[in-house]
Backbone as a chain_set.jsonl record, in Angstrom:
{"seq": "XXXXXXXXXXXXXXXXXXXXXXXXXXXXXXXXXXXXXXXXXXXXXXXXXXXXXXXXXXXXXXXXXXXXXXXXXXXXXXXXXXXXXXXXXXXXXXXXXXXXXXXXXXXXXXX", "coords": {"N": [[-178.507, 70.343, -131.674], [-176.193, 72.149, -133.778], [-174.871, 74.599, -136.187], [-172.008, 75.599, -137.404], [-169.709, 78.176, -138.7], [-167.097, 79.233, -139.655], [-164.624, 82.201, -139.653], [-161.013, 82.647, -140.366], [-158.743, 84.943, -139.869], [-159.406, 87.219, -141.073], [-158.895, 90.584, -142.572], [-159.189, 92.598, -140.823], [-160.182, 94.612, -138.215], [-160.806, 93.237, -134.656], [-162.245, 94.899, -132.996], [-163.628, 96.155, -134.721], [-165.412, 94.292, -135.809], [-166.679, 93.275, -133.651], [-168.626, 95.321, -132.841], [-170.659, 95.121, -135.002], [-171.098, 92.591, -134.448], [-172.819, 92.459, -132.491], [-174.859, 93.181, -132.956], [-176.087, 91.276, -133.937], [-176.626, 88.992, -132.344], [-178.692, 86.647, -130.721], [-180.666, 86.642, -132.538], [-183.17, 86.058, -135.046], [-182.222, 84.19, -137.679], [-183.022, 85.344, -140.431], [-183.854, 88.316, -139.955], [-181.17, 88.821, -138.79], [-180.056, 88.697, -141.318], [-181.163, 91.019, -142.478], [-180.789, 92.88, -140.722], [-177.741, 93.405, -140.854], [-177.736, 93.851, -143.647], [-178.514, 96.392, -143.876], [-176.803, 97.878, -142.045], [-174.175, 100.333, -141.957], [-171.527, 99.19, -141.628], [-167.872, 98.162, -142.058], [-167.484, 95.495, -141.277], [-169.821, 94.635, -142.222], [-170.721, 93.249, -144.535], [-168.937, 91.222, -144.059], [-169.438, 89.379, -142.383], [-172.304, 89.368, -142.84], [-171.301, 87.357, -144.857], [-170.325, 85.26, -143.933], [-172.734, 84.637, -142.017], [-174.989, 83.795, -144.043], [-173.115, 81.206, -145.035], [-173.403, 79.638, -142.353], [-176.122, 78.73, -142.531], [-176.261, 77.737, -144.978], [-174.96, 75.379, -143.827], [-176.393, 74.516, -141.665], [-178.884, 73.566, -142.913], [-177.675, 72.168, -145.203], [-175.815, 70.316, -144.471], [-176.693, 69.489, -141.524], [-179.371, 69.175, -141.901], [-181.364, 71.139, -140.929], [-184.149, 73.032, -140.176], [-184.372, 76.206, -142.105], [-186.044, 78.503, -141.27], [-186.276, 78.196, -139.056], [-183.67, 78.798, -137.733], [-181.555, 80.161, -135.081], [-179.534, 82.707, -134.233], [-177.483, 81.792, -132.404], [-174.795, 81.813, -131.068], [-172.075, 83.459, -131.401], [-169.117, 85.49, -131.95], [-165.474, 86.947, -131.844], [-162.129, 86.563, -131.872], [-158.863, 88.047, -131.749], [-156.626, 87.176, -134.22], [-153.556, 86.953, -135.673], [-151.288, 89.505, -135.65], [-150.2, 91.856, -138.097], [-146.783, 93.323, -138.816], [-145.688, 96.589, -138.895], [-143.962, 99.157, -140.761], [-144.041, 102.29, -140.432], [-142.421, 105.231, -141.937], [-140.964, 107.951, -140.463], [-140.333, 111.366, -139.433], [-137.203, 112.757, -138.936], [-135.631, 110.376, -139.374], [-136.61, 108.322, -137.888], [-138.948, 105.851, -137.333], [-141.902, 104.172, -137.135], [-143.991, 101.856, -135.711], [-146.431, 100.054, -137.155], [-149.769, 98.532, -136.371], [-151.679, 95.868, -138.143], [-154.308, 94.478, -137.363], [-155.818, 91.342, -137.575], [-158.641, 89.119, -137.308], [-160.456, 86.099, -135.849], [-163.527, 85.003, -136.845], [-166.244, 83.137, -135.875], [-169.56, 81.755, -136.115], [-172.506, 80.608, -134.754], [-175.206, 78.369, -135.158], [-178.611, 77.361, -134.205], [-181.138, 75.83, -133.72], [-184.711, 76.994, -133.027], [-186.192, 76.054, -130.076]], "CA": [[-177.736, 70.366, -132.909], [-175.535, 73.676, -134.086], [-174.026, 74.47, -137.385], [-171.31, 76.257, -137.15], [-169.124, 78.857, -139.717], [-165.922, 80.071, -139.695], [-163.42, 82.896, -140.968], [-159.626, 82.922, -139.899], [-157.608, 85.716, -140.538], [-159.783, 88.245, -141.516], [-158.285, 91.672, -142.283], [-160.242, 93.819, -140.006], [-159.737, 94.866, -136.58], [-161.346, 92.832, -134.13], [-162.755, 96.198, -132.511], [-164.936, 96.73, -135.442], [-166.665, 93.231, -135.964], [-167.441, 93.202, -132.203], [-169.821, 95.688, -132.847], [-171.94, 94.214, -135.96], [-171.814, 90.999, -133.781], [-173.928, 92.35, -130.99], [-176.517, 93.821, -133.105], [-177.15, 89.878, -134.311], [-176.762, 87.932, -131.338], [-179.456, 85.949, -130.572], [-181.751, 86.974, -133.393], [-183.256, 84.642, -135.863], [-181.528, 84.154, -139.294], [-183.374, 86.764, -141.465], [-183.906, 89.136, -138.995], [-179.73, 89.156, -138.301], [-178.972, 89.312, -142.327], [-181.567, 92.079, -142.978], [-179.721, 94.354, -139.827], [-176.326, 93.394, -141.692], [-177.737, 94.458, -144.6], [-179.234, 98.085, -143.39], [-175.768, 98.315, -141.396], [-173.174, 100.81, -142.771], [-170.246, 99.572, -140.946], [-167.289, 97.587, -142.827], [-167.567, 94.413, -141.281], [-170.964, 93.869, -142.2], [-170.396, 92.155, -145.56], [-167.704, 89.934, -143.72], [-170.279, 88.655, -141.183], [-173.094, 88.682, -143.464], [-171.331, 86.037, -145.73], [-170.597, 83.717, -142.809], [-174.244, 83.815, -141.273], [-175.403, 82.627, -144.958], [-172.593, 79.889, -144.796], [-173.685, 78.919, -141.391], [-177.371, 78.468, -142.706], [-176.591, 76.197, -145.869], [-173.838, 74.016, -143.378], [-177.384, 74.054, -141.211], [-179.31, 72.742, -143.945], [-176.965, 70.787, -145.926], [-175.484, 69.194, -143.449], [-177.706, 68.703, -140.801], [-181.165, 69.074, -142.415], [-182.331, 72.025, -140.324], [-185.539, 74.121, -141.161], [-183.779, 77.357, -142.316], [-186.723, 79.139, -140.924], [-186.184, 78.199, -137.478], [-182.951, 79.24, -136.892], [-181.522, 81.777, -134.693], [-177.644, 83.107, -134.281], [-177.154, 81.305, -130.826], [-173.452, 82.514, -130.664], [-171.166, 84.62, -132.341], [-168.019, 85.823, -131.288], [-164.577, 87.604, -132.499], [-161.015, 86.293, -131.104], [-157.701, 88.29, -131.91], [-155.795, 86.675, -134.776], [-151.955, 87.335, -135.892], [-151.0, 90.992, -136.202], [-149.025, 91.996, -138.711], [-146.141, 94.169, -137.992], [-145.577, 97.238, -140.815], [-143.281, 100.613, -140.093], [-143.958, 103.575, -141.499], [-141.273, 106.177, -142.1], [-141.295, 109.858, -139.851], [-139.653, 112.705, -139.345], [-135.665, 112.568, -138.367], [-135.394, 108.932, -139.729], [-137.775, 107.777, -137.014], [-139.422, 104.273, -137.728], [-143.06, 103.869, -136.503], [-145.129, 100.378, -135.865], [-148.5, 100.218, -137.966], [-150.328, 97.099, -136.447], [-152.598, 95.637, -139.307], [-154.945, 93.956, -136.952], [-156.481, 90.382, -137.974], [-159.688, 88.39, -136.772], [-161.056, 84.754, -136.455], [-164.701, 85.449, -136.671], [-167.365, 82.232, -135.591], [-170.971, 82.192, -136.065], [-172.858, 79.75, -134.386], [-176.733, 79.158, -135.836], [-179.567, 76.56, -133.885], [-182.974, 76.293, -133.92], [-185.182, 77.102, -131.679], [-187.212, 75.092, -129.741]], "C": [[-177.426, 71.819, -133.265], [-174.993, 73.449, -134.902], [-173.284, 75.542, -137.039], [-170.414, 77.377, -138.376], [-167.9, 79.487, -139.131], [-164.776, 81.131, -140.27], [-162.662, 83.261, -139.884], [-158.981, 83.637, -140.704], [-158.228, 86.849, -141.624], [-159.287, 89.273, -141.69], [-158.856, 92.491, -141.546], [-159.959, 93.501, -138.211], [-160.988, 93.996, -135.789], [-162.351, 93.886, -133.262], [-164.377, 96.524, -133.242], [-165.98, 95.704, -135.808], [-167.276, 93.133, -134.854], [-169.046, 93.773, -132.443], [-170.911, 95.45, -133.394], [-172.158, 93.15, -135.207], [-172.696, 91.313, -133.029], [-174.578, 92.902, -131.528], [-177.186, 92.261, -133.613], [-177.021, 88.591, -133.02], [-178.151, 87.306, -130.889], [-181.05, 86.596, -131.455], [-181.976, 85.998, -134.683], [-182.536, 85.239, -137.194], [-181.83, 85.358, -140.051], [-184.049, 87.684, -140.931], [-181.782, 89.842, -139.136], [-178.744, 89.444, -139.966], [-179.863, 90.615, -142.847], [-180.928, 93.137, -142.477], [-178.194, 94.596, -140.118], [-176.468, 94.228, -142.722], [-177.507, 95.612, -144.908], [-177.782, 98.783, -142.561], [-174.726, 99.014, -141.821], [-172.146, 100.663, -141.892], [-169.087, 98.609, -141.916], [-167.281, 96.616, -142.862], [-168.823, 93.6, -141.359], [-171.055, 92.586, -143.329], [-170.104, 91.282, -145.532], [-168.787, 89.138, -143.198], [-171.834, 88.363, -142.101], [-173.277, 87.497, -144.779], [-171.197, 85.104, -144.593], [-171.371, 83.404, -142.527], [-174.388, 83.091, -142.386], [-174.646, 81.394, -145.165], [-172.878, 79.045, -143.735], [-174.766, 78.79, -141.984], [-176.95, 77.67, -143.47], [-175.671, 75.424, -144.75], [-175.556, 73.434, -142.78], [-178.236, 73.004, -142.086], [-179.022, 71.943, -145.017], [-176.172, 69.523, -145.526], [-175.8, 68.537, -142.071], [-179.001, 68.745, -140.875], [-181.554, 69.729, -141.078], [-183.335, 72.91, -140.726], [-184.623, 75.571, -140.759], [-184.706, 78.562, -141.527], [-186.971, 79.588, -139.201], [-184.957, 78.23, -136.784], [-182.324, 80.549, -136.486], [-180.067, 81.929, -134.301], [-177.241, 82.743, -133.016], [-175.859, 82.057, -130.26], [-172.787, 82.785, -131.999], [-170.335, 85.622, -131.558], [-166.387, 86.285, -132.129], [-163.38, 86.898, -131.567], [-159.821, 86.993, -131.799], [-157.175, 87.05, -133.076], [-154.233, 86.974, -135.401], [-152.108, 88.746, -136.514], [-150.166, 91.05, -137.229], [-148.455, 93.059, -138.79], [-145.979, 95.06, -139.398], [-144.97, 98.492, -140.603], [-143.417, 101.361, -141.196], [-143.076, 105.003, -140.622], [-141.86, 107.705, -141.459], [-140.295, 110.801, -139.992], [-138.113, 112.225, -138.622], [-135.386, 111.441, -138.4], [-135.807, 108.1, -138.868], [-138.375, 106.395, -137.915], [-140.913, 103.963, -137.211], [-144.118, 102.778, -136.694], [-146.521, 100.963, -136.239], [-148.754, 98.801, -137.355], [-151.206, 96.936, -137.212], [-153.398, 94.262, -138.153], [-155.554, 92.895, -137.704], [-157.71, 89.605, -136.834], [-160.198, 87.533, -137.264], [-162.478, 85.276, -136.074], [-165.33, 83.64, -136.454], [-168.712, 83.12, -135.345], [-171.607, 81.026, -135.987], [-174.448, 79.244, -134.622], [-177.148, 77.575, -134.811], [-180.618, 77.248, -134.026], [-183.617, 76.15, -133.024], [-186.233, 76.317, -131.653], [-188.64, 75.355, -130.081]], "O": [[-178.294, 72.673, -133.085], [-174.432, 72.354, -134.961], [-173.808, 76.447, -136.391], [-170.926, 76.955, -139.412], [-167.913, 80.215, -138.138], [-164.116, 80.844, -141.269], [-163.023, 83.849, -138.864], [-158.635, 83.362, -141.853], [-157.708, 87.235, -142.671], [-158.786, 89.45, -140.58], [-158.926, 93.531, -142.2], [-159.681, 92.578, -137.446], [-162.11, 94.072, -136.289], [-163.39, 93.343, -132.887], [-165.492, 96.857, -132.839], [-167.146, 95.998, -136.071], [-168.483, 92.895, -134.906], [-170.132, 93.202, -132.346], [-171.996, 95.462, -132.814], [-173.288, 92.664, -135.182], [-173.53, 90.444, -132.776], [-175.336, 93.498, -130.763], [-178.394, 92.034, -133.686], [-177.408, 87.425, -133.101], [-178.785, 88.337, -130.664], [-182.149, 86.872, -130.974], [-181.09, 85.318, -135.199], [-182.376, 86.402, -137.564], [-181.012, 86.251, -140.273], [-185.08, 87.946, -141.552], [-181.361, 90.949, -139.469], [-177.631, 89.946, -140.125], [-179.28, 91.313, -143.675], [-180.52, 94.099, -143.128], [-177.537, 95.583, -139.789], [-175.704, 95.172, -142.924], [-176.732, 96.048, -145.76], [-177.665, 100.004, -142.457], [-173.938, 98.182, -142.27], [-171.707, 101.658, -141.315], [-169.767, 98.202, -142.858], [-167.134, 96.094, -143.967], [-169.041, 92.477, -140.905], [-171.339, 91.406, -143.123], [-170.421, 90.373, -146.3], [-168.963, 88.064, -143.773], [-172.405, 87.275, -142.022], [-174.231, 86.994, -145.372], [-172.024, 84.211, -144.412], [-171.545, 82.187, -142.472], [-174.106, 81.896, -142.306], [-175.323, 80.414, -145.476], [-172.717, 77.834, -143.887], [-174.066, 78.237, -142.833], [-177.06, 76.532, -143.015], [-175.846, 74.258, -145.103], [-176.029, 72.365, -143.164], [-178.206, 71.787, -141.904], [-179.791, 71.215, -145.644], [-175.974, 68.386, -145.954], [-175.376, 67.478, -141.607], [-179.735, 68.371, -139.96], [-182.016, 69.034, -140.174], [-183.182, 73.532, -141.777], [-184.281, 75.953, -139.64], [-184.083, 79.561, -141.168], [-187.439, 80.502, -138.522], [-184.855, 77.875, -135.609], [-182.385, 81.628, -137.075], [-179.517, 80.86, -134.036], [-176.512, 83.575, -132.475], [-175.853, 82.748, -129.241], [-172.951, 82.436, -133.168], [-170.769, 86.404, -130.711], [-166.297, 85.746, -133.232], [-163.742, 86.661, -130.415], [-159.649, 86.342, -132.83], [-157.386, 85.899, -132.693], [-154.454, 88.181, -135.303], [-152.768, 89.089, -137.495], [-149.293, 90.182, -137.262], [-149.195, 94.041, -138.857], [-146.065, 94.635, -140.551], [-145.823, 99.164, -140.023], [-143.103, 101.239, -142.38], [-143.064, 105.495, -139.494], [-142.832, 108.363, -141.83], [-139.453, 110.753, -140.889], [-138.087, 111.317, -137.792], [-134.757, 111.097, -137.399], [-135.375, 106.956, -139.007], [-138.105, 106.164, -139.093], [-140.723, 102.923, -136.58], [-144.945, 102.763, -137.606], [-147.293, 101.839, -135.85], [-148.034, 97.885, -137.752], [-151.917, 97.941, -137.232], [-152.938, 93.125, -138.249], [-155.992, 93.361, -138.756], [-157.518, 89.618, -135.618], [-160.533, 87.485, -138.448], [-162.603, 85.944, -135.048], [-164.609, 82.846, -137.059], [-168.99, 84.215, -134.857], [-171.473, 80.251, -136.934], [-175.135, 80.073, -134.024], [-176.262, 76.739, -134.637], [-180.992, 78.395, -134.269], [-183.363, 75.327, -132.144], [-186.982, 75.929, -132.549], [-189.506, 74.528, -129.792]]}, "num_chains": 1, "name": "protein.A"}
């Protein structure tokens, strides 16, 4: 059994949640929101509201002991760029990509 959490269309570069994800990968629940916590990077906030949404789906919807679970998977996928030009020198035109990300966070309990 796995509870699962999701956020589509995050504003944040997929670049920079990568990295908060792999400091909680396979670490138990409050272990993975204390290193969110202690983490000064931007997408920690993002990722440390989803784990706590994956824990109550765990325990509200499949009656898991909160105590025994651990971040099984967690993963970042590319979501829609959005395109944005900013103005240069000699009436030049230059693409800004505003990077977006679907974030998943996957929680079980361990055996």
């Amino acid at each position: 059994m796995e509870a699962r959490a999701y956020l589509r269309n995050a504003r944040i570069s997929p670049r920079k949640v990568q990295i908060v994800l792999d400091l909680i990968r396979n670490k138990p629940v409050d272990l993975a929101l204390a290193t969110l916590d202690l983490t000064p990077k931007a997408a920690s906030p993002i990722v440390a509201k989803l784990v706590k949404s994956a824990q109550a789906n765990a325990e509200n919807n499949f009656s898991m002991d909160k105590d025994n679970l651990v971040v099984s998977e967690c993963f970042v996928t590319p979501g829609p760029i959005m395109k944005r030009i900013m103005p240069r020198a000699q009436g030049r035109a230059y693409r800004i990509l505003k990077r977006t990300s679907h974030i998943t966070v996957v929680l079980k309990e361990k055996e």
